[in-house]
C-alpha positions in Angstrom: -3.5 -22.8 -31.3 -5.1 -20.6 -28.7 -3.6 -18.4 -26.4 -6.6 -17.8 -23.9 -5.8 -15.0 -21.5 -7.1 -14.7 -17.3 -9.0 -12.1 -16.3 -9.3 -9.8 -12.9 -12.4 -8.6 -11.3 -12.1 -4.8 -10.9 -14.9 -5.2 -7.8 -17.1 -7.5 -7.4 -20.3 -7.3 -5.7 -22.4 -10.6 -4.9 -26.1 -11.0 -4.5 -28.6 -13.2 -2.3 -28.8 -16.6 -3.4 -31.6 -17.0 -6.1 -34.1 -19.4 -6.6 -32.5 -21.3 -8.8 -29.2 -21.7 -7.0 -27.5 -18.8 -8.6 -26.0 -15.1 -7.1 -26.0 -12.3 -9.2 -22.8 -10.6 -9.9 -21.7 -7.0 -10.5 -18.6 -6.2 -11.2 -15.8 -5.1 -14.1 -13.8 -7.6 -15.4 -10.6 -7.2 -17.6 -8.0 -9.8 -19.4 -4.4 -9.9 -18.0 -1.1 -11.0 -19.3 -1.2 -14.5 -17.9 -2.4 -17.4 -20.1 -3.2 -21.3 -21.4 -2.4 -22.6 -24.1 -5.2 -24.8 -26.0 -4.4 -26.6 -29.2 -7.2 -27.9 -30.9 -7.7 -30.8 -34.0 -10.4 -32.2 -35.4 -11.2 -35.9 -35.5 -13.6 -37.9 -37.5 -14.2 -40.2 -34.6 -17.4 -38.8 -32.5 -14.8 -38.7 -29.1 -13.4 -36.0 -27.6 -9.4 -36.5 -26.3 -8.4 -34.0 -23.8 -4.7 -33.7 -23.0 -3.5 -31.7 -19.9 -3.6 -30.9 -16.1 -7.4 -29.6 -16.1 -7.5 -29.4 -11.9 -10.4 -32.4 -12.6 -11.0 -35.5 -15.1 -11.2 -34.5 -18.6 -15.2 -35.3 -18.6 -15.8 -33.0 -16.3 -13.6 -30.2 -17.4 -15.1 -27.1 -19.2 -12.9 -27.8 -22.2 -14.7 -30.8 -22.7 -18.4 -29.5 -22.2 -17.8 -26.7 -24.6 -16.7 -29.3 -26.9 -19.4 -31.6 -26.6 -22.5 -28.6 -27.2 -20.4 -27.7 -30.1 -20.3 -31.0 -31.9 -23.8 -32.2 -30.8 -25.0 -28.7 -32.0 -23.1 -28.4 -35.1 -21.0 -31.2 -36.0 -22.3 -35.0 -34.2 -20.6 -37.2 -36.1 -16.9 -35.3 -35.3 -14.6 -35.4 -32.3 -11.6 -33.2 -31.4 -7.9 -33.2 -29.6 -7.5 -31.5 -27.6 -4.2 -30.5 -26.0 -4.0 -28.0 -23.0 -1.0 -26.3 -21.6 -1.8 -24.8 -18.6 -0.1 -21.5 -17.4 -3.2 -20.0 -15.7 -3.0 -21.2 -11.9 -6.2 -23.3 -10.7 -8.2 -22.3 -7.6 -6.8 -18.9 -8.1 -10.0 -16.8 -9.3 -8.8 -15.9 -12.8 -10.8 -17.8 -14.7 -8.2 -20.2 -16.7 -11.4 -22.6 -16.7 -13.9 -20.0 -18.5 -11.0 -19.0 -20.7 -10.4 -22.7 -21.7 -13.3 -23.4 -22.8 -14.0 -20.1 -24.6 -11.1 -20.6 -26.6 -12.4 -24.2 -27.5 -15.9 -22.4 -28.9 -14.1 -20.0 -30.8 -11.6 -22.7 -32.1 -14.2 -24.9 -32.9 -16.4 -22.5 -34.9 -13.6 -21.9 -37.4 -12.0 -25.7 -37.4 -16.2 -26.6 -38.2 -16.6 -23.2 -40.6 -19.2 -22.3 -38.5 -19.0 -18.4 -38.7 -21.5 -18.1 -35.7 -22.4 -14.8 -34.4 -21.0 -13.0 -31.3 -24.4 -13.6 -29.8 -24.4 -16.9 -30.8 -21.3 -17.9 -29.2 -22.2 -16.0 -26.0 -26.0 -18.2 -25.7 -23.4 -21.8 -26.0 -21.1 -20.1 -23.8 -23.9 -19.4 -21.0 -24.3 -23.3 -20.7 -21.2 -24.3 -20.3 -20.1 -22.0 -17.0 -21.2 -18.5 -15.8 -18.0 -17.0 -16.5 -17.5 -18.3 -20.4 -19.4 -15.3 -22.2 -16.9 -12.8 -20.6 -14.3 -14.6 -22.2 -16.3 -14.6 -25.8 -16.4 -10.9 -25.8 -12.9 -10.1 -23.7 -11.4 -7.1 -22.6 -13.0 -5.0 -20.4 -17.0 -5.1 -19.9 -19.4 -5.0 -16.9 -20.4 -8.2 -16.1 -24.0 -8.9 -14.4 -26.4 -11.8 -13.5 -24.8 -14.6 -13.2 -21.9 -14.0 -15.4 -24.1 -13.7 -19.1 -24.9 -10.2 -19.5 -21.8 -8.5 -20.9 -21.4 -4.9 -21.4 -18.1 -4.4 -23.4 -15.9 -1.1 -21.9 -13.4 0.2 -24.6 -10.4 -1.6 -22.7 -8.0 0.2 -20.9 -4.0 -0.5 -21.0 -2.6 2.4 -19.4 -2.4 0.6 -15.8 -0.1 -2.0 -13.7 -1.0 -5.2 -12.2 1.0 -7.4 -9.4 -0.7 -10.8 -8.6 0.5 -12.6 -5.6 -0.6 -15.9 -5.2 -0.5 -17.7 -1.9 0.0 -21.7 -1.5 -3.5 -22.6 -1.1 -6.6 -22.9 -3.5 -10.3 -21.4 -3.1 -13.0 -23.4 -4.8 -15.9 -21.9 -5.9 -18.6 -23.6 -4.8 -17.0 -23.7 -1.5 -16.7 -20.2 -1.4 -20.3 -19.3 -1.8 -21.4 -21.5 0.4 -19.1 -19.7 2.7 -20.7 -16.6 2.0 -24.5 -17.7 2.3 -23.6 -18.7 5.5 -22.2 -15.5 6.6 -25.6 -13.9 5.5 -28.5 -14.7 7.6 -30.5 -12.6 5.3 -30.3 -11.2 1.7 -30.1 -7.5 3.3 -26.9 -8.5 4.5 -25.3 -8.6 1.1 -22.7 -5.8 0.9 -24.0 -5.6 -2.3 -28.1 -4.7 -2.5 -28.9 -6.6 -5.5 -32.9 -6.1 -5.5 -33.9 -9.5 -7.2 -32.3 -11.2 -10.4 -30.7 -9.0 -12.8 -31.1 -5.8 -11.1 -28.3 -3.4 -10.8 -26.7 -2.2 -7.4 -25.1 0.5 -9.7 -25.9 1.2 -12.9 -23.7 0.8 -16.1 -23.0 4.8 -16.7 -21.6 4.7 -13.2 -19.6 2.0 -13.8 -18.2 2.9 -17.3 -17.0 6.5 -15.6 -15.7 5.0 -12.3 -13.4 2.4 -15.1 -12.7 5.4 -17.0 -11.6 8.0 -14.5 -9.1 8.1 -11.9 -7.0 4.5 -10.7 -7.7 6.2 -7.2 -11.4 6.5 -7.1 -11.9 2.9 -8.7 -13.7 0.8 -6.2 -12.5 -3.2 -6.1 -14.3 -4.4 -3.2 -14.5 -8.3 -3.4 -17.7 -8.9 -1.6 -15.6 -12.9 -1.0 -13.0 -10.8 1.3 -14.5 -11.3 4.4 -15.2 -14.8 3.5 -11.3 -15.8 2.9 -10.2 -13.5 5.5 -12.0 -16.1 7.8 -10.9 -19.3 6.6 -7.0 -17.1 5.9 -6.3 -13.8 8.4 -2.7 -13.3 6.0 -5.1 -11.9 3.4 -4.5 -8.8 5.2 -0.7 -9.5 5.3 -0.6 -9.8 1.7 -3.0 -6.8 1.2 -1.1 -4.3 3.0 2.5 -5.6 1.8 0.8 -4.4 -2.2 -0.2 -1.5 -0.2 2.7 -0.3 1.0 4.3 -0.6 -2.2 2.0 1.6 -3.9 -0.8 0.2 -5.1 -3.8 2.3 -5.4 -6.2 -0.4 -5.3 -5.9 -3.8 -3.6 -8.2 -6.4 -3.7 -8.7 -10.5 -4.0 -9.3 -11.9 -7.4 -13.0 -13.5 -7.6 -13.5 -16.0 -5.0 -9.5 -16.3 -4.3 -7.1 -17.3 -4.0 -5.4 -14.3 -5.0 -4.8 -11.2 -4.4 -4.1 -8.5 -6.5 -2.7 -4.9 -6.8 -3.5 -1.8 -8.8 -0.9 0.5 -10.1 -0.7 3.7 -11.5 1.7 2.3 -14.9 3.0 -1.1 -15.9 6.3 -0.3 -15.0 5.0 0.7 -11.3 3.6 -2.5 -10.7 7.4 -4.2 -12.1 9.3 -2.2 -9.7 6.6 -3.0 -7.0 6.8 -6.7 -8.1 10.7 -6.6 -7.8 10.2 -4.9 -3.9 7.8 -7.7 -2.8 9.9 -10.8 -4.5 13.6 -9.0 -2.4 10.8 -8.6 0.7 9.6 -12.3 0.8 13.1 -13.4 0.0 14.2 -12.0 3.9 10.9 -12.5 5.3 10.0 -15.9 6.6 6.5 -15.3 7.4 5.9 -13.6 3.7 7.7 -16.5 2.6 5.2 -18.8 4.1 1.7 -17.4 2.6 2.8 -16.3 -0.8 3.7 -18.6 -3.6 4.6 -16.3 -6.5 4.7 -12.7 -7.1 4.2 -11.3 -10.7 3.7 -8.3 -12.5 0.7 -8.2 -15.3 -0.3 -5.6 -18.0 -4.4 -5.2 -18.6 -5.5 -6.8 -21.6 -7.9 -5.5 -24.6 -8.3 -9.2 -25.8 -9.6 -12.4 -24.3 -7.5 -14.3 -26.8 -5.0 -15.0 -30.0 -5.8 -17.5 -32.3 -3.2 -18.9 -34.8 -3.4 -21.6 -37.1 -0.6 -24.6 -37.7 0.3 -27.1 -39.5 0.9 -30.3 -38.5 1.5 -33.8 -39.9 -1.3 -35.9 -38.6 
């Protein structure tokens, strides 16, 4: 069994659209206390079973791409089972798909006795979504291009999270679009990516800023302005964190969530208890937030454990 662990963008910066349909990212991204859970047996039939609320069918999941590279790769006359108990919200920017299907590489490596490299892992990742490679390394890194190049961070702990998530979902895909429209030219990114790869600010920068002071971190979501459009509450829910003491307040990848920063774990509980007795009197809070949640930062994308079982 895999526990497979979300992940926050600490900022996130967005490029012009490139040539070959991709942005490039900037941005920190961490794993968070909130998590699937994959179980994953072999089969010596050539199919792959998926079990599970995915958000999509099972053929076009990420569980069952990173499945299918691994077997035609390494293994084409096997299959798997898949079973997939989701606890990561969809449409919510935390990366429960990326997370699936890393935890299906890593799974699948040991089931198979693989014993691929890091790097290895990472290049498989890469063609299954641009988020998946985060999730083979984990923790904390800087993440740049279009997800693939990783910089691991030594992770930090020491912080407190609250996620609040509101009723509605943000795709992706929709969400860039959104934002290429609102930019009638690549100058009009936020964030001055000069051409693919190239860094807006470079990794020293970065590792400090992560390092140093909650206060000075800098978690501009370049998608704000985007799902501020299509949702004016963002800045409802944004100041509500805010006024219970979150140093840092921000939307998680392309939404739906928000999220706040504070300065311990046990901050961001009591500031998690505050907004849950606030919604519970306010009707229009009510109305644009789903669930409110405290989270602990993560050093580790995942837990892997092994079981036995009768069939």
């Amino acid at each position: 069994m895999v526990r497979a662990f979300a992940k926050l963008n600490l900022g996130l910066r967005v490029g012009a659209r490139r040539k070959d349909g991709f942005h490039d990212l900037e941005g920190i991204f961490q794993n968070v206390s909130i998590e699937d859970h994959l179980v994953v047996r072999l089969r010596e039939q050539r199919d792959i079973l998926i079990e599970g609320e995915l958000g999509c069918s099972p053929e076009s999941s990420t569980v069952y791409k990173a499945a299918r590279i691994m077997f035609d790769r390494h293994a084409p006359g096997l299959g798997a089972h898949i079973q997939v108990t989701k606890g990561i919200p969809s449409g919510a920017g935390l990366g429960g798909a990326g997370a699936d299907a890393a935890a299906v590489l890593v799974a699948l490596d040991s089931l198979l006795g693989l014993h691929l490299s890091k790097d290895a892992l990472v290049n498989i990742a890469a063609m299954v979504a641009s988020d998946v490679p985060f999730f083979i390394h984990g923790g904390a890194c800087i993440v740049r291009g279009r997800g693939e190049m990783i910089t691991p961070l030594p992770a930090r702990t020491d912080f407190g999270i609250v996620l609040v998530q509101p009723p509605w979902h943000s795709g992706t895909p929709a969400a860039y679009a959104a934002l290429d429209a609102i930019r009638v030219s690549p100058e009009e990114s936020s964030a001055p990516l000069v051409g693919e790869h190239q860094a807006a600010t470079n990794d020293a920068v970065l590792s400090e800023r992560y390092r140093g002071s909650l206060a000075q971190w800098q978690c501009q979501n370049d998608f704000l302005p985007v799902l501020r459009a299509m949702h004016p509450v963002y800045d409802i829910i944004l100041n509500a964190l805010a006024g219970t003491g979150a140093v840092q307040c921000s939307v998680t990848g392309s939404g739906a969530c928000c999220y706040g920063i504070f300065e311990s774990p046990e901050a961001a509980v009591r500031a998690a208890a505050q907004l849950n007795a606030l919604r519970s009197i306010d009707p229009l809070l009510a109305a644009i937030v789903r669930d409110i949640r405290a989270l602990e930062p993560l050093a580790r994308s995942m837990i892997v454990s092994y079981i036995e079982t009768s069939d």
